[in-house]
C-alpha positions as CSV (number, residue, x, y, z in Angstrom):
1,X,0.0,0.0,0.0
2,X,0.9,3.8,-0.8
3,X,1.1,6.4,1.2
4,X,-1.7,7.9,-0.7
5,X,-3.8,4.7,-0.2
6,X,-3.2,5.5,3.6
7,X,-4.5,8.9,3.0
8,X,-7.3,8.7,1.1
9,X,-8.7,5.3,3.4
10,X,-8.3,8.3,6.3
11,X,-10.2,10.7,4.5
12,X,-12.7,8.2,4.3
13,X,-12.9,7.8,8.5
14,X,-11.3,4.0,7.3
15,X,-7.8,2.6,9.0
16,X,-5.5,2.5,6.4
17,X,-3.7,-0.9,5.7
18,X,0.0,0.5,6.0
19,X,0.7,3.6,8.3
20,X,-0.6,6.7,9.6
21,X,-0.5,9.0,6.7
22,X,1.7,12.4,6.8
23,X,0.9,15.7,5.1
24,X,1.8,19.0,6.1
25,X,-0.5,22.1,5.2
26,X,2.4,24.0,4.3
27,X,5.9,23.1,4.7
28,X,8.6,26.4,4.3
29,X,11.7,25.0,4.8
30,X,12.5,23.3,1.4
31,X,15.8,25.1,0.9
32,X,16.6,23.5,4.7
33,X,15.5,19.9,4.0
34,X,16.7,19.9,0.9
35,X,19.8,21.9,0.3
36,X,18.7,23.1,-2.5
37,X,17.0,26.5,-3.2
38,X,13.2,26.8,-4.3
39,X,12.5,29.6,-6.3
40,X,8.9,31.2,-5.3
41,X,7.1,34.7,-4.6
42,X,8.9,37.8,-5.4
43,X,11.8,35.7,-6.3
44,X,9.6,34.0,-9.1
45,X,8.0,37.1,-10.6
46,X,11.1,38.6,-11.3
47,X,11.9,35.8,-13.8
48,X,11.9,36.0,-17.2
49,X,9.1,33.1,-18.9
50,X,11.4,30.9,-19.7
51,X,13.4,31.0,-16.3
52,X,9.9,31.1,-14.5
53,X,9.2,27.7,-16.4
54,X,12.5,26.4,-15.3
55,X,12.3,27.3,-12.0
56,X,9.2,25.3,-11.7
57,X,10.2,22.5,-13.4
58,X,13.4,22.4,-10.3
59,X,11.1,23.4,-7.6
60,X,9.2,20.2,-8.6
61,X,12.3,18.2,-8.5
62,X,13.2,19.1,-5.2
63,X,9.1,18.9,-3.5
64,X,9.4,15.8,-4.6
65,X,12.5,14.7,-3.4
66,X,11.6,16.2,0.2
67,X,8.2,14.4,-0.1
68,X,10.0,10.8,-0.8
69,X,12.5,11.4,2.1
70,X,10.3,12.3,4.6
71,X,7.6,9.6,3.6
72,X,4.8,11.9,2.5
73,X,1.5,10.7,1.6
74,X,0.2,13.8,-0.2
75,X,2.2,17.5,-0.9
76,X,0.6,20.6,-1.5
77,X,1.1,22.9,-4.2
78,X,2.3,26.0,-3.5
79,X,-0.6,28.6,-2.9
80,X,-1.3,32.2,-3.5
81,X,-0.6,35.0,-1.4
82,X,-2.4,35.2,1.2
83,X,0.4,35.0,3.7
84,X,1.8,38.1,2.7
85,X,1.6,41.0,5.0
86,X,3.6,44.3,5.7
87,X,7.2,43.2,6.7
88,X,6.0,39.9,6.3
89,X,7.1,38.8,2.4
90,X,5.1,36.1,1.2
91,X,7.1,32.8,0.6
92,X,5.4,29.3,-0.3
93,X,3.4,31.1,-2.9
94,X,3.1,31.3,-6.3
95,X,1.1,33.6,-8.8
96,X,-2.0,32.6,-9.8
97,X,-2.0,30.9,-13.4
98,X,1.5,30.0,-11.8
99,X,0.1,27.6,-9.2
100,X,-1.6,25.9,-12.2
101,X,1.7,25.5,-14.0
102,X,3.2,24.3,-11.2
103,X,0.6,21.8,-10.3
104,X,0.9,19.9,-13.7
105,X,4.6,19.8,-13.6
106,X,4.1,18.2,-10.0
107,X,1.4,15.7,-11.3
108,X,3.8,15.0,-14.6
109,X,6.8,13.8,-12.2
110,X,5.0,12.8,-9.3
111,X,4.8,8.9,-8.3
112,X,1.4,7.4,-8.1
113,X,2.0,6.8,-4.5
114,X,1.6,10.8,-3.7
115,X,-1.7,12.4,-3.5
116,X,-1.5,16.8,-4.6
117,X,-3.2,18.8,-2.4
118,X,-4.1,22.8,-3.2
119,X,-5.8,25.5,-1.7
120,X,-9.2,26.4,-2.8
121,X,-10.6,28.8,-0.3
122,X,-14.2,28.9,-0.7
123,X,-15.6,29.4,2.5
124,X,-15.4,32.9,4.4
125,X,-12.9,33.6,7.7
126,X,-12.7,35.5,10.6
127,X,-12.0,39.2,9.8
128,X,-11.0,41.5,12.6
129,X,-11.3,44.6,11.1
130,X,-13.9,47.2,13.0
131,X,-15.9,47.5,9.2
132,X,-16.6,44.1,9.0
133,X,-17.6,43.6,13.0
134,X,-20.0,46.4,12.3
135,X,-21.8,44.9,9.1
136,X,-22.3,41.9,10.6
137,X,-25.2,43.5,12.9
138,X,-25.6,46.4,10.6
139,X,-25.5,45.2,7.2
140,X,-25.6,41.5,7.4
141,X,-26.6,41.3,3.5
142,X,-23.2,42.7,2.8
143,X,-21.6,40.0,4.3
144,X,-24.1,37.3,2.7
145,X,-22.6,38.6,-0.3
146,X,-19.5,38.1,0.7
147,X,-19.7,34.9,1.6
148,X,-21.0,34.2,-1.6
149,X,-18.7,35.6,-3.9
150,X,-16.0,34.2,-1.8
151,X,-17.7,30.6,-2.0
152,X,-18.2,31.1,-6.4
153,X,-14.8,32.6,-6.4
154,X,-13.8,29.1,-5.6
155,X,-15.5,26.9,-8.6
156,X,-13.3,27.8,-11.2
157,X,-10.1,27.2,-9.4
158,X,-11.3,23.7,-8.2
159,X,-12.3,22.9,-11.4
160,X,-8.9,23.4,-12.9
161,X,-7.0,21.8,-10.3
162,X,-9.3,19.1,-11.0
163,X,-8.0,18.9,-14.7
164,X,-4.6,18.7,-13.4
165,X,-5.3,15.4,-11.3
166,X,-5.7,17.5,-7.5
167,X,-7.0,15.0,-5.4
168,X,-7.8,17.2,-2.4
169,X,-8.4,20.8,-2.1
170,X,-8.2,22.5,1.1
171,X,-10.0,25.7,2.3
172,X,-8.3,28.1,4.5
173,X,-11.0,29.5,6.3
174,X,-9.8,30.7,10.3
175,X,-13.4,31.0,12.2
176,X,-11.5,31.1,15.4
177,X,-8.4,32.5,17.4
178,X,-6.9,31.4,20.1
179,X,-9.5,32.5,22.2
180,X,-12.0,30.7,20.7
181,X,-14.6,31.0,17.7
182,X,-15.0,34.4,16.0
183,X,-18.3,33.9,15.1
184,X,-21.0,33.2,17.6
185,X,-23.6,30.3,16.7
186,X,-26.0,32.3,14.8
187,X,-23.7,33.7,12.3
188,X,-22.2,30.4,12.0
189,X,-25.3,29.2,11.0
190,X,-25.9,32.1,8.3
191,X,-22.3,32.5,6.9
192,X,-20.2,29.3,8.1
193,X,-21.6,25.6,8.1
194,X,-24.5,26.4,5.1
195,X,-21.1,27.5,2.7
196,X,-19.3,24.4,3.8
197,X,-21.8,22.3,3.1
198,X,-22.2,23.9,-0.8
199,X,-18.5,24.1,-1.1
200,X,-18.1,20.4,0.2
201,X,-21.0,19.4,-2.3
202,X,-19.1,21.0,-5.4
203,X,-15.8,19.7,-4.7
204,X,-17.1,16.4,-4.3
205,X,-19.1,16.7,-7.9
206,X,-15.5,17.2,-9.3
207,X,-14.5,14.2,-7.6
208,X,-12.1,15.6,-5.0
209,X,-11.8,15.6,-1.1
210,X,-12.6,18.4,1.0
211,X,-10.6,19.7,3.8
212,X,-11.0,22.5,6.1
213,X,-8.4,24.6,7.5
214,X,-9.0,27.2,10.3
215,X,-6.2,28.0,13.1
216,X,-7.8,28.6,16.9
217,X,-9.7,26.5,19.1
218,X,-12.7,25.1,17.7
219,X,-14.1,22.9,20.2
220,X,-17.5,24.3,20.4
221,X,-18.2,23.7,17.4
222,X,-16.3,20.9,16.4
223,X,-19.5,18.4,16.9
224,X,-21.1,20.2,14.4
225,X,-17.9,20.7,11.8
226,X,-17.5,17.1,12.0
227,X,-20.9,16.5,10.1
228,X,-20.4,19.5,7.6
229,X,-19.8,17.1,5.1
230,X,-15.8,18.0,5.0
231,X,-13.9,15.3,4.5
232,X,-11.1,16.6,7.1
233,X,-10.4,19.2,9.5
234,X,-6.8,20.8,9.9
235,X,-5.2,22.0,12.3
236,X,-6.4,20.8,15.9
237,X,-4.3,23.7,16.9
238,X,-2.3,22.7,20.3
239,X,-1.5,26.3,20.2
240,X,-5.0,27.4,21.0
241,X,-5.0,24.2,23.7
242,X,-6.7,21.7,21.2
243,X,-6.4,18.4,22.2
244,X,-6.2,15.3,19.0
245,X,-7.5,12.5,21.5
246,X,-10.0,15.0,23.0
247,X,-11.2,16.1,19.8
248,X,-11.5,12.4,18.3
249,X,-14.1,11.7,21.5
250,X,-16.0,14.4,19.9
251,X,-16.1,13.7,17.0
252,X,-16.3,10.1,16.9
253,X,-14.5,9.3,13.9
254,X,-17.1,11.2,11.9
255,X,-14.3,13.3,10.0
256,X,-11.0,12.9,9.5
257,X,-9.0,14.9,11.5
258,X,-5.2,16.3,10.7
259,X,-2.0,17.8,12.0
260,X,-1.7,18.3,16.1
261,X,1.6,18.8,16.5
262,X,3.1,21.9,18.3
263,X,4.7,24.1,15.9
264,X,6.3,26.0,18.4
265,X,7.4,22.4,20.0
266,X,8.8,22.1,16.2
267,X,10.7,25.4,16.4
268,X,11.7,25.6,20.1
269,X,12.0,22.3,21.3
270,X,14.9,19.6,21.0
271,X,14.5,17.0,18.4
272,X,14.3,14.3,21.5
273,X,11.5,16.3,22.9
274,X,9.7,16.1,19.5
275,X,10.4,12.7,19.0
276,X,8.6,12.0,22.5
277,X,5.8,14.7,21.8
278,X,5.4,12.4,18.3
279,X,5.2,9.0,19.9
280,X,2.7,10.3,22.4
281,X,0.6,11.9,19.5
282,X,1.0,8.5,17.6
283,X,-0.2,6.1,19.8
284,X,-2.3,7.8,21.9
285,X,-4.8,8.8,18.4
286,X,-3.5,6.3,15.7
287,X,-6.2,3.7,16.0
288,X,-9.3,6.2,15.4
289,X,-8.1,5.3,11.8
290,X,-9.4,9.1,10.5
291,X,-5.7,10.4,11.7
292,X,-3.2,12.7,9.5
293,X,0.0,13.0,11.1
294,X,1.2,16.9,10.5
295,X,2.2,19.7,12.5
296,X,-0.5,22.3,13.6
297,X,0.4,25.0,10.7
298,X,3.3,25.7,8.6
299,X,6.3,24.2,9.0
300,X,8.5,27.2,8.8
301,X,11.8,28.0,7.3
302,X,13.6,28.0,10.7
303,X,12.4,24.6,12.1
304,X,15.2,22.7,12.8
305,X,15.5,20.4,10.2
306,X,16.5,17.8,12.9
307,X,13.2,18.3,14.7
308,X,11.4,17.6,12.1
309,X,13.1,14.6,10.9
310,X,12.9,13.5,14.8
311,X,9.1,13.9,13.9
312,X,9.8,11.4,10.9
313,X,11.8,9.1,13.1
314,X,9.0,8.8,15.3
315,X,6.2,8.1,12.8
316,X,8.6,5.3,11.0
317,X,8.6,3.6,14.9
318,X,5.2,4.7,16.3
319,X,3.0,5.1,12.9
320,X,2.2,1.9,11.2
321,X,-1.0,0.0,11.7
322,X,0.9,-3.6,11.3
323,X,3.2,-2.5,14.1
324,X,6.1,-3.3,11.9
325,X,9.1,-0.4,11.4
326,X,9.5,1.4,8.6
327,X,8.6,3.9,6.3
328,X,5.3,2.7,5.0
């Protein structure tokens, strides 16, 4: 069995034959892992065509060869750029018709055993800003129109990463903070679960899995995510105190849920202390069966590259359903 055979008997709340399957959400620190440089935002713009189609034939080569090391069951395509921010440059991003490019080099070298994954943000997140608070009780039929457009501004992009042979597209939706949800459970009901359900429904009429992203605690309303219709649910952020075995009691193996691991264990901690932190993860929540090993966002570019490979260690020990070693 593959590591995408893992992944997609997960996504379908089944245990998979061989081992846990791993995917990150986004993983920064290719130049680190690697030793090789990937060429993406700014960087890539500047390019002339020809070098941009280069560079994306190289930045395939090494993905992959990052994927294969670290025993991958599914990598995602560099996004768009919603990362950036002031003083903040965006990185593991692409431009749009870009990301396309890149996703059919990917599927072109790519071995059968490795799903792609892209983002395909469809449903509407948390936004802070005073304006928005204030339409929400205002002018609520603004931000009904906002969550529409935002949900039909997704179609066409799923449709083409469909054409390129995406198996999975993931929304990036944050409806919480570390505090907890941003929206209380009436606007959830008007702007949240109905636009997961119709994003869900026309993902899965192009024949893809759904998965939602959203940072923060989402325990009180994880019961009712979990029968959305998504597929998954990333994140389980141990940042905002989110437990994986907790969160599985909840939802019952109902939806598949991914990632878990503490990020700022990943950047702060020794590898033996994420080895352990793995393990624990591992066997504590492996036999729900609906379980994606990950961190619990990005894997940025200063991670200690032996942290994360203790990560791997641990998984190749701790992570297969046979209870043999090995990769998977």
């Amino acid at each position: 069995m593959s590591g995408k055979d893992d992944l997609i008997a997960a996504l379908q709340r089944k245990t998979p034959a061989g081992a846990v399957p791993v995917w990150e959400l986004e993983f920064h620190a290719w130049d680190a892992a690697s030793g090789h440089h990937v060429v993406l935002g700014r960087e890539f713009e500047a390019l002339t065509p020809s070098g941009q189609d280069r560079a994306l034939h190289t930045n395939a080569e090494i993905l992959l060869s990052v994927a294969d090391e670290m025993g991958w069951a599914a990598l995602t395509v560099p996004g768009g750029y919603w990362e950036e921010a002031p003083g903040k440059p965006a990185y593991y991003c692409l431009p749009k018709e870009a990301r396309f490019q890149q996703a059919a080099v990917l599927h072109d070298m790519a071995p059968p055993g490795l799903m792609l994954i892209a983002s395909a943000t469809g449903v509407m997140s948390a936004n802070y800003g005073e304006e928005f608070c204030l339409r929400m009780f205002e002018e609520p039929e603004i931000i009904d129109r906002q969550a529409e457009d935002t949900l039909k501004g997704s179609w066409e992009t799923i449709r083409r990463f469909g054409d390129l042979g995406i198996g999975a597209v993931f929304t990036a939706s944050d409806i919480a903070d570390n505090s907890g949800p941003f929206f209380n459970p009436l606007q959830m009901d008007r702007w949240i679960y109905p636009f997961i359900r119709r994003w869900v429904d026309f993902v899965r009429s192009i024949g893809l899995f759904s998965i939602l992203h959203s940072d923060g605690n989402l325990t009180p309303y994880i019961d009712r995510l979990a029968v959305s219709g998504v597929d998954a649910i990333q994140a389980i952020d141990t940042v905002a105190g989110m437990d994986m075995a907790a969160t599985q009691k909840i939802t019952a193996g109902r939806v598949c849920l991914c990632g878990n691991l503490d990020c700022g264990l990943l950047l702060t901690g020794t590898p033996d202390q994420v080895f352990h932190a793995t393990k624990k993860l591992l066997t504590t929540c492996k036999n729900d069966g609906a379980f994606v090993l990950g961190t619990s966002n990005a894997v940025q570019p200063e991670a200690p590259m032996a942290n994360y490979r203790a990560m791997i260690s641990a998984w190749k020990q701790f992570g297969r359903y046979d209870g043999k070693s090995g990769s998977g």
